[in-house]
Every structure is written in C-alpha cells, then in structure tokens.
VEXTI-961357 format. One record per residue (C-alpha): residue number from 1; z, y, x. Coordinates in steps of 0.05 Angstrom, whole numbers, plus 5000, padded with zeros to 4 digits. Each point is the difference from the previous one (the first is absolute). Layout:
N
@balo=NUM&c3=Z&c2=Y&c1=X .
...
***
This chain:
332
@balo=1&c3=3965&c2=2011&c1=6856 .
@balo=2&c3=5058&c2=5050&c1=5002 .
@balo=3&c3=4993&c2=5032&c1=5074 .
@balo=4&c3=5076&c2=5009&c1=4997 .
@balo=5&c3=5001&c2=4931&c1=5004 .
@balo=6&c3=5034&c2=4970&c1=5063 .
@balo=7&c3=4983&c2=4930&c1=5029 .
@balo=8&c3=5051&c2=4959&c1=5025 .
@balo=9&c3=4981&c2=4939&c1=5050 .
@balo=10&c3=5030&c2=4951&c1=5024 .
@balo=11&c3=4986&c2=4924&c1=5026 .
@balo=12&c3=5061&c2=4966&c1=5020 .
@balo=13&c3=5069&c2=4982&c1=4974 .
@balo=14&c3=5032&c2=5057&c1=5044 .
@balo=15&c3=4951&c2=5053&c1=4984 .
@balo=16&c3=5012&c2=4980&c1=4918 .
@balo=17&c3=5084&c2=5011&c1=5008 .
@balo=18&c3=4994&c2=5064&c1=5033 .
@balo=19&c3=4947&c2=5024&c1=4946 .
@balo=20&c3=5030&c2=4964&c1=4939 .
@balo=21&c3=5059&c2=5050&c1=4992 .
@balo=22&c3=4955&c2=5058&c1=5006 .
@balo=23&c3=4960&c2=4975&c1=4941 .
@balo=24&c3=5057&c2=4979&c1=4966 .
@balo=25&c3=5016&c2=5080&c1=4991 .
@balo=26&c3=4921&c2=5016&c1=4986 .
@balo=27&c3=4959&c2=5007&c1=4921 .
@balo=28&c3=4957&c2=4952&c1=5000 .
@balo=29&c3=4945&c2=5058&c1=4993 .
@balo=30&c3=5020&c2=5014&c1=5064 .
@balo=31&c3=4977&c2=4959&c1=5050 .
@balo=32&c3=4949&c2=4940&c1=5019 .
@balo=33&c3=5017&c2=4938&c1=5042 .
@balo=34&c3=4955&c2=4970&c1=5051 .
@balo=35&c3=5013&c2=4928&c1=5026 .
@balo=36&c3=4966&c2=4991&c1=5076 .
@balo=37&c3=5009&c2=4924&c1=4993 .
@balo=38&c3=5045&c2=4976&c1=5047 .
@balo=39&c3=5059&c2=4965&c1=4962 .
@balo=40&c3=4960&c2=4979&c1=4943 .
@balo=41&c3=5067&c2=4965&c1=4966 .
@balo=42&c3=5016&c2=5070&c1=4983 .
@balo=43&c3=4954&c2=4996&c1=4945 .
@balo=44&c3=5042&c2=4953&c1=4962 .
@balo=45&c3=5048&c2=5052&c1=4977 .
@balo=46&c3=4957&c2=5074&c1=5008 .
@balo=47&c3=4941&c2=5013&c1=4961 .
@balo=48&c3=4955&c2=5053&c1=5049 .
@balo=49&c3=4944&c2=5041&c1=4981 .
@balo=50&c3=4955&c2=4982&c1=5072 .
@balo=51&c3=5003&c2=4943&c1=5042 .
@balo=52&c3=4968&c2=4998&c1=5065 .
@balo=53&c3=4966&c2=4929&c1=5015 .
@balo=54&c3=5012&c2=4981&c1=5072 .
@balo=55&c3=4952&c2=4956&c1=5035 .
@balo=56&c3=5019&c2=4954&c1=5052 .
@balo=57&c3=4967&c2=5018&c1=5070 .
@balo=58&c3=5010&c2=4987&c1=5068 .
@balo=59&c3=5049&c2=5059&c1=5012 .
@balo=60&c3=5048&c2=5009&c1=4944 .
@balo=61&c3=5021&c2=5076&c1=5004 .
@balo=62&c3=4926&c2=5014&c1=5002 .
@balo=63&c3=4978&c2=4968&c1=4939 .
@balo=64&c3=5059&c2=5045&c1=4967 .
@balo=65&c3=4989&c2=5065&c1=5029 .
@balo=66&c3=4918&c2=4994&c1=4981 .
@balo=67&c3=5015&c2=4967&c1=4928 .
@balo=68&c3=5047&c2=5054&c1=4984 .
@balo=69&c3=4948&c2=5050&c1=5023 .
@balo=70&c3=4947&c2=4968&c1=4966 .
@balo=71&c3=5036&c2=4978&c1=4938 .
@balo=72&c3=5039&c2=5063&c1=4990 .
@balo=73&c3=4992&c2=5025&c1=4920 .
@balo=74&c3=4954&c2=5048&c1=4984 .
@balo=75&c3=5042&c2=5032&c1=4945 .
@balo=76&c3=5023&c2=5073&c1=5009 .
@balo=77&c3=5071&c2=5005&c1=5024 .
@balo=78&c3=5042&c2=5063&c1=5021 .
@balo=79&c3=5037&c2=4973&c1=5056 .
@balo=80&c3=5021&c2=4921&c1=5030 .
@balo=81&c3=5059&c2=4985&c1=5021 .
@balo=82&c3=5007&c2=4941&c1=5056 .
@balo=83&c3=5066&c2=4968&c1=5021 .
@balo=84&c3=5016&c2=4965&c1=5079 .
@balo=85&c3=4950&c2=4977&c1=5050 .
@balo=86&c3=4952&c2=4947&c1=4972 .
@balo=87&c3=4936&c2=5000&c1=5029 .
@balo=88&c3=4989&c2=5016&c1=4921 .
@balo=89&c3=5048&c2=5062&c1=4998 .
@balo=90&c3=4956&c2=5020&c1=5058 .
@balo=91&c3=4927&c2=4980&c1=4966 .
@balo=92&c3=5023&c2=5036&c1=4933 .
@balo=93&c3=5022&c2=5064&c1=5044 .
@balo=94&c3=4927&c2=4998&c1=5030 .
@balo=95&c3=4972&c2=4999&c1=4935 .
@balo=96&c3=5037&c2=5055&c1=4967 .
@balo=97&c3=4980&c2=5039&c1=5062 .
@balo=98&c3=4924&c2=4986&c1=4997 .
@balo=99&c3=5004&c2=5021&c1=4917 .
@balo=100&c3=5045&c2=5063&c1=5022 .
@balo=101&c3=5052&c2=4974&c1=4953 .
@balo=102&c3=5079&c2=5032&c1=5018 .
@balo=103&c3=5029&c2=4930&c1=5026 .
@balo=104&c3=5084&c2=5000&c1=4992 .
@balo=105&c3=5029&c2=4943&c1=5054 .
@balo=106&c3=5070&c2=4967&c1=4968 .
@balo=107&c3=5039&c2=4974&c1=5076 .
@balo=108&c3=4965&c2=5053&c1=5044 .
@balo=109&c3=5025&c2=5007&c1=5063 .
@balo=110&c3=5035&c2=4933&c1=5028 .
@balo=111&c3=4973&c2=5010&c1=5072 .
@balo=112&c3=5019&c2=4946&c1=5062 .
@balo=113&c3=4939&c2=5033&c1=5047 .
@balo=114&c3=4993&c2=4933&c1=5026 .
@balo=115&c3=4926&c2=4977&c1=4967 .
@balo=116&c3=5007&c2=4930&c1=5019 .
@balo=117&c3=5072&c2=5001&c1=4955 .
@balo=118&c3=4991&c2=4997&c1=4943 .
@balo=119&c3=4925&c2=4977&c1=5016 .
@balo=120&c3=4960&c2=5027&c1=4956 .
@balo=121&c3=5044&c2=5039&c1=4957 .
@balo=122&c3=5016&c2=5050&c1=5055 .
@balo=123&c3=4932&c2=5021&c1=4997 .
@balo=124&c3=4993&c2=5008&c1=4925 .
@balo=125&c3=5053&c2=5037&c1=4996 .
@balo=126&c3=4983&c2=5048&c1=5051 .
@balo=127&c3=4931&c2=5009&c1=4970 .
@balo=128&c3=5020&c2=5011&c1=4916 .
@balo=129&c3=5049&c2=5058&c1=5026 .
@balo=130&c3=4949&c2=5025&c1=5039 .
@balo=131&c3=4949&c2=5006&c1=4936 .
@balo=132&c3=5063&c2=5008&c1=4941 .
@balo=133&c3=5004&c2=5061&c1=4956 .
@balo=134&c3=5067&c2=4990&c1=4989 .
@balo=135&c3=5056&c2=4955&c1=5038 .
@balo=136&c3=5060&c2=4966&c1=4968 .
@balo=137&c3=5043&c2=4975&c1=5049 .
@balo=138&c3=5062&c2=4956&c1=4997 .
@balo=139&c3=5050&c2=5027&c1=5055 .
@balo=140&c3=5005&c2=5081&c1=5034 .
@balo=141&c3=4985&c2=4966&c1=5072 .
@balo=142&c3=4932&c2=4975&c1=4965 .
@balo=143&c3=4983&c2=5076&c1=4967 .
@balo=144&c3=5015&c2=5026&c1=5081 .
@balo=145&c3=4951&c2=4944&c1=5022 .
@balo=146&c3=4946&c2=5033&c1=4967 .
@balo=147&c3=5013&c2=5072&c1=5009 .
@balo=148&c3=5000&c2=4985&c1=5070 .
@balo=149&c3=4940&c2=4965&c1=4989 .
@balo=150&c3=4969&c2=5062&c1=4971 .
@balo=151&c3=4976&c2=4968&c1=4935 .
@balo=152&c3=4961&c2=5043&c1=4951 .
@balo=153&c3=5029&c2=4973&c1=4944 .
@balo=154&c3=5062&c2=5015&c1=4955 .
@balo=155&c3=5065&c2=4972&c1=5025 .
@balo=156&c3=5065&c2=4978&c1=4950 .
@balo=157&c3=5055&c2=4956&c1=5011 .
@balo=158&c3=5007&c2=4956&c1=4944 .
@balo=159&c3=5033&c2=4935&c1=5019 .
@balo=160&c3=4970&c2=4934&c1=5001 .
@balo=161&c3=4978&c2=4974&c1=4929 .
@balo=162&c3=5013&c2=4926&c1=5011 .
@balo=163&c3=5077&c2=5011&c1=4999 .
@balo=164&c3=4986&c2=5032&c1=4931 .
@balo=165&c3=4996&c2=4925&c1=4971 .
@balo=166&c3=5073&c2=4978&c1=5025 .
@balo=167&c3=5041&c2=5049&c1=4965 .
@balo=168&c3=5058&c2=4963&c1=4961 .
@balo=169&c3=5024&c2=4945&c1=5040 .
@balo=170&c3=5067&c2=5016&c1=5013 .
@balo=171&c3=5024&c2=4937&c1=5030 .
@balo=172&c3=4988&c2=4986&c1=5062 .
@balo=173&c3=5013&c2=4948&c1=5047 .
@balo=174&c3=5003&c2=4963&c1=5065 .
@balo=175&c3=4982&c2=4933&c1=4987 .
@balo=176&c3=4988&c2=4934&c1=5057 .
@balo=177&c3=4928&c2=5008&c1=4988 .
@balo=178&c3=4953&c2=5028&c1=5050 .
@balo=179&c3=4932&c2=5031&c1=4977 .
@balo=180&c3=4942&c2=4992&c1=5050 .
@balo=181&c3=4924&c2=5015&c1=4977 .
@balo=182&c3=4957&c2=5002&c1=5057 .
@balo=183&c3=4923&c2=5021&c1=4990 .
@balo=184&c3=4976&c2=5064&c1=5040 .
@balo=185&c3=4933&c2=5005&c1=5044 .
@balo=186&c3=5026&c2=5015&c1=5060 .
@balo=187&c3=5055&c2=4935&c1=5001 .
@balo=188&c3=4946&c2=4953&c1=4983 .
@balo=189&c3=4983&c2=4976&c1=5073 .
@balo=190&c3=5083&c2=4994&c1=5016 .
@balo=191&c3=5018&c2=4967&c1=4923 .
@balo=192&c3=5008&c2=4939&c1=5030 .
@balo=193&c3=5048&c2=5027&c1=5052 .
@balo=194&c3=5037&c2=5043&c1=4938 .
@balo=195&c3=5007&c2=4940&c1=4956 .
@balo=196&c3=5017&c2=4956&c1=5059 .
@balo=197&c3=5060&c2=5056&c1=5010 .
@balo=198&c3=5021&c2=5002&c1=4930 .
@balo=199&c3=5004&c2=4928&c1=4993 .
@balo=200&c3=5048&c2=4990&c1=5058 .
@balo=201&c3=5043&c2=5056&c1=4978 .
@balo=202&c3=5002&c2=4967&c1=4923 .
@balo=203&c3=5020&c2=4933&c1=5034 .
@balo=204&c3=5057&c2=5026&c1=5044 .
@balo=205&c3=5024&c2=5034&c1=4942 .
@balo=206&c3=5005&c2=4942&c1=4946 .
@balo=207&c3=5047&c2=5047&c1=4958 .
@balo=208&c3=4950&c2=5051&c1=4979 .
@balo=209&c3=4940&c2=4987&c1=4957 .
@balo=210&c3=4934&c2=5025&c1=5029 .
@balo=211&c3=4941&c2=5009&c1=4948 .
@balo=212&c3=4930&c2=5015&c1=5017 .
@balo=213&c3=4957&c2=5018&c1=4946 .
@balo=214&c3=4929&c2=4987&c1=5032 .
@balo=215&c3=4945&c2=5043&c1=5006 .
@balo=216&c3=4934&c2=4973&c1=4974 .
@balo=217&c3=4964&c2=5021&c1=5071 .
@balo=218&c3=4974&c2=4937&c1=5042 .
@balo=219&c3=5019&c2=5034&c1=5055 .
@balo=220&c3=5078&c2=4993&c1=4971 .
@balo=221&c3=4989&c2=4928&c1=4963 .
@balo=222&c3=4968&c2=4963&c1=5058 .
@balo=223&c3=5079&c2=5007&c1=5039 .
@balo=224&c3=5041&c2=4986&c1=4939 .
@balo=225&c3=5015&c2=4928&c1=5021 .
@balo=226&c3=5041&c2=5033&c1=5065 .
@balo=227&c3=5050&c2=5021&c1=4948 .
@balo=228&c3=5040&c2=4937&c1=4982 .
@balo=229&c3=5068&c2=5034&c1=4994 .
@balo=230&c3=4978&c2=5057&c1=4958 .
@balo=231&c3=4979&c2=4992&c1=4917 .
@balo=232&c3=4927&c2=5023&c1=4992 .
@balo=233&c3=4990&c2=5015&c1=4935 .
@balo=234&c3=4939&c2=5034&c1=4962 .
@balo=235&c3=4995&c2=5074&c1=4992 .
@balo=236&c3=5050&c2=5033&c1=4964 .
@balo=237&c3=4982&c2=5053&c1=4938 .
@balo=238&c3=5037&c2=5065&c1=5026 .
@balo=239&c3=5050&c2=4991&c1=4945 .
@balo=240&c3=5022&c2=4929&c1=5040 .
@balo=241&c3=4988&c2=5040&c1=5057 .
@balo=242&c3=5047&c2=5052&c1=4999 .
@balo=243&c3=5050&c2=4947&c1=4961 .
@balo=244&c3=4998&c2=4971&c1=5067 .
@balo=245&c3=5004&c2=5063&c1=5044 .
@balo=246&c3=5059&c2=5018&c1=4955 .
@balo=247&c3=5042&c2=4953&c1=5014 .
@balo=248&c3=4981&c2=4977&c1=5073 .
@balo=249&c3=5041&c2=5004&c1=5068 .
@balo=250&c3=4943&c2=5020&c1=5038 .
@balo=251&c3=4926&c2=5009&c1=5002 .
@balo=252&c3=4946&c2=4979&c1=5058 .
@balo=253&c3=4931&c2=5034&c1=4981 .
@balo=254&c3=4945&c2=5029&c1=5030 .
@balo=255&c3=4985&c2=5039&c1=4928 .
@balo=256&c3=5001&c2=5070&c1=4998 .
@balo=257&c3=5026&c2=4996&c1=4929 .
@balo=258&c3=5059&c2=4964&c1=5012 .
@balo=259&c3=5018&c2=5046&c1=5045 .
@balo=260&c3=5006&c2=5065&c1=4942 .
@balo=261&c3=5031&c2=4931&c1=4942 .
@balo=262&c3=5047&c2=4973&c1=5054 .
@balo=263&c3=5017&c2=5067&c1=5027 .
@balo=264&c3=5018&c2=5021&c1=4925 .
@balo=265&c3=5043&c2=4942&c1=4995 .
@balo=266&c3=5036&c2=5023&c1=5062 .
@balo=267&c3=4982&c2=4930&c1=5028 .
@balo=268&c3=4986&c2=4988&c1=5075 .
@balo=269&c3=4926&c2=4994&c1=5012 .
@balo=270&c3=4968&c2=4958&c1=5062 .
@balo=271&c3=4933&c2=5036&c1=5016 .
@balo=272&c3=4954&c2=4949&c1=5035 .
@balo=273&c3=4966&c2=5060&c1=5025 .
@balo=274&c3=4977&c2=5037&c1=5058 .
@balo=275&c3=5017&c2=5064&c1=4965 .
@balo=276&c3=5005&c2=5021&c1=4927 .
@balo=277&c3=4967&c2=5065&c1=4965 .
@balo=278&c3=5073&c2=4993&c1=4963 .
@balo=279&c3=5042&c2=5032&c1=5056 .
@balo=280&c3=5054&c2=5027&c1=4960 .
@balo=281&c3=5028&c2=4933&c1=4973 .
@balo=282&c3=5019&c2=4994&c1=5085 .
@balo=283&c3=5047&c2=5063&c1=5001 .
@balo=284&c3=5034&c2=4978&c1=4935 .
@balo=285&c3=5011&c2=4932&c1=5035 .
@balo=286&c3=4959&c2=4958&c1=4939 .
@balo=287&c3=4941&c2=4986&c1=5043 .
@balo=288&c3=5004&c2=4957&c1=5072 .
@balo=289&c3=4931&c2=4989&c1=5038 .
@balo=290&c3=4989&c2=4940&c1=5031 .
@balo=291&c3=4930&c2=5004&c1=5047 .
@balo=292&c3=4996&c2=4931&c1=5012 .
@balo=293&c3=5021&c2=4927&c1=4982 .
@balo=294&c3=5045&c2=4991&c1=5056 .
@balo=295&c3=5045&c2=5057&c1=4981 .
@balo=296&c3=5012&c2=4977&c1=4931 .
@balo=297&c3=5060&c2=4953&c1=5012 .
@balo=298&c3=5045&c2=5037&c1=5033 .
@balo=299&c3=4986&c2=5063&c1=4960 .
@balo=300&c3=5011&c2=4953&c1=4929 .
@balo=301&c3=5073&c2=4982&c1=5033 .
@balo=302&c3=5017&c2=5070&c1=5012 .
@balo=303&c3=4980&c2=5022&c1=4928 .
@balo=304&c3=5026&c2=4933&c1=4964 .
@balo=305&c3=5077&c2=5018&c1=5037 .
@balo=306&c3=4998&c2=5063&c1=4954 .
@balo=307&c3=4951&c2=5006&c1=4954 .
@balo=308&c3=5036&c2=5057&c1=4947 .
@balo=309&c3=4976&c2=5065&c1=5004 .
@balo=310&c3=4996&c2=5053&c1=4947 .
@balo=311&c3=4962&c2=5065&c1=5015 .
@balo=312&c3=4965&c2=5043&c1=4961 .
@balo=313&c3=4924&c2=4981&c1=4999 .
@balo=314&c3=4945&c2=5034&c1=5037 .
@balo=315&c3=4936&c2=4989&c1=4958 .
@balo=316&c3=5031&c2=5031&c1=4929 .
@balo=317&c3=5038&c2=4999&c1=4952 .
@balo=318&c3=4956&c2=4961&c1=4936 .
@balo=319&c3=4979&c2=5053&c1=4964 .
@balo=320&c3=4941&c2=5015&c1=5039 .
@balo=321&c3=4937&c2=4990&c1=4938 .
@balo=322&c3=5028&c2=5060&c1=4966 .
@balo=323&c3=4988&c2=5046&c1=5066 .
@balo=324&c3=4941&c2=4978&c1=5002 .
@balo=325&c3=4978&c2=5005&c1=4930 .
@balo=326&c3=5019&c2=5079&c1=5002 .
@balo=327&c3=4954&c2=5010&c1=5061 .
@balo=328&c3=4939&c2=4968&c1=4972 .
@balo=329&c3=5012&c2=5038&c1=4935 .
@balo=330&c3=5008&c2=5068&c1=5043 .
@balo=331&c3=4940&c2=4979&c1=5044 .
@balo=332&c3=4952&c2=4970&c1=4942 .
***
C-alpha cells in the first residue's frame, strides 16, 4: 500500500460527521477508513475499508481499547488521523503510537480538568494530545490549553468540522418545541431525577412541545415511562436532527455536540452538566450549565422569558475541512 496513505477512524455517529466533510474534500487515493464498531447502523450508508469486531465483555471500554489494539490493520499507512474522545479515538492513538505512525487528532483540545466530567472522555482526551503529532483544534482557548500543557505536537486552529455539514440553512427559527436528548455516563445514576425534572417542566408548560429522541442506552430506556408529558420518539438521522434544532425554542442536552449545532443556530442551550470542555459557548451567552436536576426549572423559566439571541459563534465558522485538508497535505 501507498505509505502516503492516511487512515481515517471512526466508530460512532459523532466521530463520522466531524470526519465526513474532511473526506468529502479528499481523492479517493488518498486516504483509508477504519470502522472501530461502535454504531454499526453506520454501515448502512458508508462502505469502509477495516472494521474492527467488538466483542462483548464484562467491561465495555475494555473490550474496545484491546480490540482496537489487537485488531488494528496491518497495512502500511503514513499517518492516522482520530477525531473526539472515544475510548476508540484513544485505542487507535495507542496504536499509531506503538507502530510510530504521525497520528493527526481532529477536536484536540476541549479540556474541563475535571476527569469524572466528562467520565471517560476527559481522560482520552488528555492522553491522544499527549501522544499527537499534530493537533487540530476547534476554538484559540483550546490551542492555549495545550501550549500550556506543553504538548509536543503541532498546534492549528481550524474550527470544529461538524458545523461544516450545516452550511445553507438560512432560515431559522424559534419554534414551541423543546429538544431534550439525555444519554451521558456520568447522568446515568440521576436520569431518573433529570427526566423526572423535564417532565414537570413539559407539563406546566402545555404550550410548548417537548421531544425526546431516546438514546438506545438501558441505562436511558429503563426511565422513559417518567416522561408522560414529553414525545419520545426514535433517534433522529442528523438531517431530522438539525431540522429540529433549526427551528426549536430551546434545547436541554447533556451532548457535547449540540452544544457547537445549537450554538451555531444561536439557540439557547441547557447543559445538564457539571462543566463543559465547550466553555466558550458560556461567554457568548449560547450555553447555560445546569449541575444538577433541581436547578433545571427555574433556570428553563429564565431562558424560556427570552430565548433570542444572536451572536457570533465560538466553535467556527463552517468551513473548517478545507483547513484541515491544507495541513495534512503540508504535513503528509
């Protein structure tokens, strides 16, 4: 194989939108992708060149970190290039590192310092910048982050890729619905409380239309019955997604997504959150944390009284893949 090659991989639904418009701009010549196996639905719609085969064990993020380790190809390859905080991001990193291949890392940066939130994304994060040749980072405030962090690696500011894919809508609006999605490690001991929350706040407010589209986790479907006042519905596509986002008044999440798609929107966001890696949505006023259940009603009636705002967003601008593109050519 080519060694000028570069392998892309990715696993999950997030991971594929912040990588898709980066291949979008790439020859076909130029690049490999690697599945790691955790949305397997993807598969419907991408044709890959490697798919890791995950094996159901005891401890979940185990079995992915050593089956991307063992399973990684054995195909020459110049470079990877890994996107987020997966425990496969992190597993793909590793192996790049053993095979002293130059490892690129799309979202590098996004800090909280808190390694219980996000748990255990803050940790795989820390470690790929730690190892990457070369970091691509969303935001300036994400760059600093690492060069106070001494990383070896290059540093750019490119934007975040993912807002790359919602270029062209030029209507927006604020609607009656509400758009909660709920799914995060850290909130599953307290969902119950959260959805509890949310489903008194959709009843005393029989004028707006809350929508949950629920995440396939047990640890989210086991409370869904608390939420009689609130339409769950089945996971969205992202084009339904961000049809809905669009066109919302507000948005309750604990996604770190919907933070960068609401944000571009200039929609409110509700951050069930401790802390976010996303600080900059905060000082532009997009982004509201809310640590625990019990906070959430009060701080929904503050935002619902006015819930315009229009200010420039913090995570780029949508034209991020073709930054990119020009660095890996540069580096390659």
């Amino acid at each position: 194989m080519n060694k000028h090659v570069i392998l892309f991989c990715f696993g999950t639904r997030p991971e594929w939108l912040k990588i898709k418009p980066l291949v979008n701009k790439m020859k076909v010549d130029e690049y490999k992708l690697l599945f790691t196996g955790q949305h397997p639905d993807l598969l419907k719609d991408i044709t890959v060149d490697y798919t890791i085969k995950l094996e159901d064990r005891t401890n979940r993020l185990d079995s992915v970190v050593s089956e991307c380790l063992v399973q990684f190809p054995k195909d020459e390859f110049s470079s990877i290039l890994v996107q987020g905080d997966t425990a496969s991001a992190f597993a793909c990193a590793l192996a790049a590192y053993h095979r002293r291949l130059k490892i690129y890392y799309l979202e590098a940066g996004l800090r909280s310092y808190d390694l219980e939130n996000p748990y255990p994304e803050e940790g795989y994060r820390q470690m790929i910048s730690r190892i990457a040749d070369v970091n691509l980072c969303p935001t300036s405030l994400s760059a600093e982050n690492l060069k106070t962090e001494k990383v070896k690696g290059d540093v750019f500011i490119v934007g975040n890729t993912v807002l790359d894919n919602l270029t062209g809508h030029d209507q927006i609006e604020y609607g009656n619905t509400v758009l909660v999605t709920m799914h995060r490690r850290e909130n599953h001991k307290l969902m119950d409380e959260w959805f509890t929350e949310i489903n008194n706040i959709a009843e005393a407010h029989p004028h707006l239309k809350f929508i949950l589209p629920i995440h396939p986790s047990p640890y989210v479907q086991k409370h869904k019955h608390i939420l009689k006042f609130v339409d769950v519905i089945p996971p969205l596509d992202h084009h339904e997604l961000i049809n809905v986002v669009k066109n919302c008044r507000l948005i309750i999440t604990d996604s770190g997504g919907l933070q960068e798609e609401g944000t571009f929107f200039n929609k409110k966001v509700i951050v069930c959150r401790k802390t976010t890696e996303r600080p900059e949505g905060i000082e532009t006023g997009h982004l509201h944390l809310c640590a625990s259940p019990k906070e959430l009603s009060s701080l929904f009636d503050k935002l619902n009284d006015n819930v315009y705002i229009c200010n420039p967003c913090p995570y780029g601008d949508g034209h991020s893949a073709e930054k990119v593109y020009n660095i890996l050519k540069n580096k390659s």
